[in-house]
C-alpha positions in Angstrom: -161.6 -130.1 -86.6 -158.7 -130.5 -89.1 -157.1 -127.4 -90.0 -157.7 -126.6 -94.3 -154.5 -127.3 -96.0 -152.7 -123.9 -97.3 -152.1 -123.8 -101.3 -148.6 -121.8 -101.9 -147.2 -121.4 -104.9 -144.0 -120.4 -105.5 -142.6 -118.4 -108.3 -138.8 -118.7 -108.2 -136.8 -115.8 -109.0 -133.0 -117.4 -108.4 -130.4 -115.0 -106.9 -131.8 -111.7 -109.0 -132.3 -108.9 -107.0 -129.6 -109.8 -105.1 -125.9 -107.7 -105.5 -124.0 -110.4 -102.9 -122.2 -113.7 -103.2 -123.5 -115.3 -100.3 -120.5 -118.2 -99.8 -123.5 -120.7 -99.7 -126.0 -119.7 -102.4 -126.1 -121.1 -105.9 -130.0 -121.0 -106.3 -130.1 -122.1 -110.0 -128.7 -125.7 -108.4 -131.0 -125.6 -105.9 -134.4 -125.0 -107.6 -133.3 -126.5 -110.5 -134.2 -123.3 -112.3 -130.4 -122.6 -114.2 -130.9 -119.2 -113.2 -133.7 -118.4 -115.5 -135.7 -115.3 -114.3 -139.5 -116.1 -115.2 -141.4 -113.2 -117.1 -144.7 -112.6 -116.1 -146.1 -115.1 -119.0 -144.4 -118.3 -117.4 -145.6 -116.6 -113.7 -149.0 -116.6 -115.0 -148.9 -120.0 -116.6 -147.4 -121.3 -113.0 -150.2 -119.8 -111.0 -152.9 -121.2 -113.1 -151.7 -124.6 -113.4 -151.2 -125.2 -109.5 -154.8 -123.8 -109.4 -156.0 -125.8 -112.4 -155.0 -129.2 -110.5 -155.5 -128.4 -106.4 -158.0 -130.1 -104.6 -157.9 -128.3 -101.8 -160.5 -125.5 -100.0 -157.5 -124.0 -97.6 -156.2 -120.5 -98.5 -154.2 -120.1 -101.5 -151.2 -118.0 -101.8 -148.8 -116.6 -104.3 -144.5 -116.8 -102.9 -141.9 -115.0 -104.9 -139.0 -116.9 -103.6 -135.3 -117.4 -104.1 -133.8 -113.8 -104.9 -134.5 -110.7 -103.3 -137.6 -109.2 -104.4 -137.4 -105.5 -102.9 -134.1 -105.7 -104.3 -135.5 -105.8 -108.0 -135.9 -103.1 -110.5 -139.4 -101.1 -109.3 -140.9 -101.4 -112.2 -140.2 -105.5 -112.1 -141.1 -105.5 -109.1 -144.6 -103.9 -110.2 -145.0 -106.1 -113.0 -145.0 -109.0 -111.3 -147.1 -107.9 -108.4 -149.9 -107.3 -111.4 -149.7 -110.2 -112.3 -150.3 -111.7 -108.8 -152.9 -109.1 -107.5 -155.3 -109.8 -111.1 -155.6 -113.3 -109.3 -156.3 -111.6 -105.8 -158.9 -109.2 -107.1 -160.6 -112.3 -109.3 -160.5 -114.1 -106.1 -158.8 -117.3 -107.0 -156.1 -116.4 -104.7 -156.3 -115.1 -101.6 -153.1 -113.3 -100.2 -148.8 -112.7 -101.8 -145.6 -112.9 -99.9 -142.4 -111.9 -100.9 -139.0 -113.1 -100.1 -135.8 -110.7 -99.5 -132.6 -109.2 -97.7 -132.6 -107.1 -94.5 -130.9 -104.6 -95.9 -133.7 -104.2 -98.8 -135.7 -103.2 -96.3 -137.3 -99.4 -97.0 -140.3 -97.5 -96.4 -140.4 -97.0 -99.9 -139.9 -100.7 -100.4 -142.5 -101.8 -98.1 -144.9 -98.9 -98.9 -145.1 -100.4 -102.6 -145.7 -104.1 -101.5 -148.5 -102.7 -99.0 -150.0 -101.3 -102.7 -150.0 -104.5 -103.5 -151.8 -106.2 -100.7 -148.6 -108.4 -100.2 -149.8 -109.9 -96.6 -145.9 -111.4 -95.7 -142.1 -111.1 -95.9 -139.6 -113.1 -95.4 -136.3 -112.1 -94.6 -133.1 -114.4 -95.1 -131.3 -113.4 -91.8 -128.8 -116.7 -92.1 -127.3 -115.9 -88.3 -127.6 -112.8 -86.2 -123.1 -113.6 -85.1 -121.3 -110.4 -87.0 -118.3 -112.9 -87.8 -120.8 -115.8 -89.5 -122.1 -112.9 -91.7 -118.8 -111.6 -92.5 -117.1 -115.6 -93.2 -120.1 -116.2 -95.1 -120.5 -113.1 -97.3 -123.9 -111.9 -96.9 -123.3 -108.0 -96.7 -125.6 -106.9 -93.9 -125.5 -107.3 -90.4 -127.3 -108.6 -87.3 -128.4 -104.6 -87.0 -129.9 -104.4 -90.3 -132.3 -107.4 -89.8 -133.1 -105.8 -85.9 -134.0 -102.7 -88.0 -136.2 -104.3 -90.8 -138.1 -106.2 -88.5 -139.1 -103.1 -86.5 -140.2 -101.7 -89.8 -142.0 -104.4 -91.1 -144.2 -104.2 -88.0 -144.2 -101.1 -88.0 -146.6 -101.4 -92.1 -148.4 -104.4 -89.6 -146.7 -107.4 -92.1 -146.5 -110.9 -91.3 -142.8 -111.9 -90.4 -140.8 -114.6 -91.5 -136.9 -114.9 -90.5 -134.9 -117.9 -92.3 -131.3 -119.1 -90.7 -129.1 -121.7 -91.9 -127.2 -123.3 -88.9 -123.4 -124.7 -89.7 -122.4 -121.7 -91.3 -118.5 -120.7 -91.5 -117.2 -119.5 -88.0 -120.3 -121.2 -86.4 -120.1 -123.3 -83.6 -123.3 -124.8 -80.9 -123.2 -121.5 -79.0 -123.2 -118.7 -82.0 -126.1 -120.7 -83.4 -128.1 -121.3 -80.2 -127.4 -117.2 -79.8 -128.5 -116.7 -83.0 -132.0 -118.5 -82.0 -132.6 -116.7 -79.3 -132.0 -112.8 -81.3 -134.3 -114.1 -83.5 -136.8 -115.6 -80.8 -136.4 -111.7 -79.4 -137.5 -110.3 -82.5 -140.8 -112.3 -82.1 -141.5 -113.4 -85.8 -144.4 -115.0 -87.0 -142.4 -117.9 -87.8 -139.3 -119.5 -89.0 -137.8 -121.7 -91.6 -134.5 -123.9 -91.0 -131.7 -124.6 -93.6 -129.0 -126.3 -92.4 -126.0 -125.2 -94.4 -125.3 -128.0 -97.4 -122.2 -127.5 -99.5 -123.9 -127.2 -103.0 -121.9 -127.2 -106.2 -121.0 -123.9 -108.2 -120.5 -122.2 -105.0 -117.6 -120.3 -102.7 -118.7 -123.1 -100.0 -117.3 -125.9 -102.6 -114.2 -124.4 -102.9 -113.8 -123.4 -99.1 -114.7 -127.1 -98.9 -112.6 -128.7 -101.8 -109.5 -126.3 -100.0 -110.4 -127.7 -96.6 -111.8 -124.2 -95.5 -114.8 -125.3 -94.3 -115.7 -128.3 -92.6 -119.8 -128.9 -93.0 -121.7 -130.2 -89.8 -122.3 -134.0 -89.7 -125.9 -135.2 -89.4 -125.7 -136.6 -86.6 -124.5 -133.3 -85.0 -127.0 -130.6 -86.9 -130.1 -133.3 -85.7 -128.7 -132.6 -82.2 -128.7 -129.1 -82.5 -131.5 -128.9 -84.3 -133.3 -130.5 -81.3 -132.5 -127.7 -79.0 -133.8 -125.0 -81.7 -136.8 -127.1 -81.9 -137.2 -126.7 -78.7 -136.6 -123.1 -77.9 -138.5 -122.4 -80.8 -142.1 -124.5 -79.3 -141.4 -123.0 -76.0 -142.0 -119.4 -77.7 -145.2 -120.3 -79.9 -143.2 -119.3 -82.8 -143.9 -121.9 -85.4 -140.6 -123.9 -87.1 -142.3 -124.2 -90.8 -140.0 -125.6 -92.5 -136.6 -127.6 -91.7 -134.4 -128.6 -94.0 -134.8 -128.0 -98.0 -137.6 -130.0 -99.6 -136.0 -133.1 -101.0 -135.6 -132.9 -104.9 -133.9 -134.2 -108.0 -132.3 -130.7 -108.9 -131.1 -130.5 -104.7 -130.1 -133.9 -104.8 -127.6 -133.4 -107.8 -126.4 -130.3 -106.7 -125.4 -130.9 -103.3 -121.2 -132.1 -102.4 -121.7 -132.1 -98.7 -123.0 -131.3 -95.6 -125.8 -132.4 -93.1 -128.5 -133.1 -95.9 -131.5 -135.7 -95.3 -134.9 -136.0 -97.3 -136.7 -135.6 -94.2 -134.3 -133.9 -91.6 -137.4 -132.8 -89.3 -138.7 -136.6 -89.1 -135.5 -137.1 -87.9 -135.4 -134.4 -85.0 -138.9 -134.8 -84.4 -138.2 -138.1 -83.5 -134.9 -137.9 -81.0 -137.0 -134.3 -79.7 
């Protein structure tokens, strides 16, 4: 029997939230949002025209993407999750997830999204290497995502853990380590970015000074084979690989290993 196909629709919030400039981030180039915040008008506007033209009978679900969401003002925060639990409790959507940092990981955090009957978080971890973290500016540590993972199972959430491979100071073995801390950790499943040099950013000008050297494609779909296959050997499900092709990426990006469909590509040579 075919399994239903999953609605999710994703409210972008790019880079709010969020107190750090990651070397790599520019998410107004990336979703093509210029780094507009949406109020909770244009979120309910958003929700109801994915809804207004889906087909579909799979579960539907509402994803705050892009910044980090525990990292918001409370009472933000709160006024978006009202607008996303009015469609839970009419029951045109069924379940909310949430996108954020490690380190905005709290009780108090997590106790408020529980509130809120938010069912998953997802937690840009980037690399579990110290030295990747430090090169590429994201102002946490490997620790810090160990600990929110214990407490997000400890409040029983679904766990996802993103990683970008090719980062500064990576190399074959930091990133194949960095799978398998992750693979310890035992998420619910994982999304792959390998790391593009988009415009606007620290990474462009690390680039432009010949700082940083991005991976070739040839080389990330080779590695990207082996995390593939660590990954299926665990049962933890790869989700997503790559950034979904669009007009706004496709403009923004200067460099690196980028393909329309990099998982065809590794699914292929796996």
């Amino acid at each position: 029997m075919a399994k239903k196909k999953q609605l999710i629709i994703p409210i972008f919030i790019p880079q709010y939230g969020c107190p750090h400039q990651c070397v790599f981030c520019n998410q107004s180039k990336i979703t093509g949002m210029g780094g507009k915040m949406p109020d909770t008008t244009e979120v309910e506007g958003m929700i109801n025209l994915y809804l207004n033209t889906w087909k579909g009978s799979g579960r539907k679900e509402i994803a705050f993407y892009g910044g980090s969401f525990t990292g918001l003002d409370r009472d933000i925060q709160k006024n978006y999750l009202d607008t996303a639990c009015r469609f839970v409790a009419a029951g045109s959507i069924d379940s909310i997830r949430v996108s954020t940092r490690p380190d905005y990981i709290t009780d108090g955090a997590l106790a408020l999204l529980k509130g809120y009957k938010v069912e998953t978080v997802e937690l840009g971890v980037q690399s579990m290497n110290g030295e990747v973290l430090r090169l590429s500016g994201r102002g946490h540590t490997a620790i810090d995502t160990i600990t929110a993972v214990a407490l997000l199972k400890r409040y029983n959430f679904k766990i996802g853990l993103q990683f970008m491979p090719g980062l500064p100071g990576d190399t074959k073995e930091t990133i194949l380590s960095t799978s398998n801390k992750i693979i310890e950790l035992q998420p619910d499943f994982v999304r792959i970015y390998p790391t593009l040099v988009v415009r606007d950013t620290p990474l462009e000008e690390m680039y432009q000074r010949g700082l940083y050297t991005p991976w070739s494609l040839a080389d990330m779909v080779e590695i990207c084979k082996k995390l593939v296959c660590l990954f299926n050997a665990k049962g933890i499900p790869i989700i997503r690989l790559g950034l979904h092709a669009s007009e706004s990426l496709g403009k923004a990006i200067v460099a690196g290993p980028y393909h329309p469909s990099l998982r065809g590509l590794v699914d292929v040579t796996v």
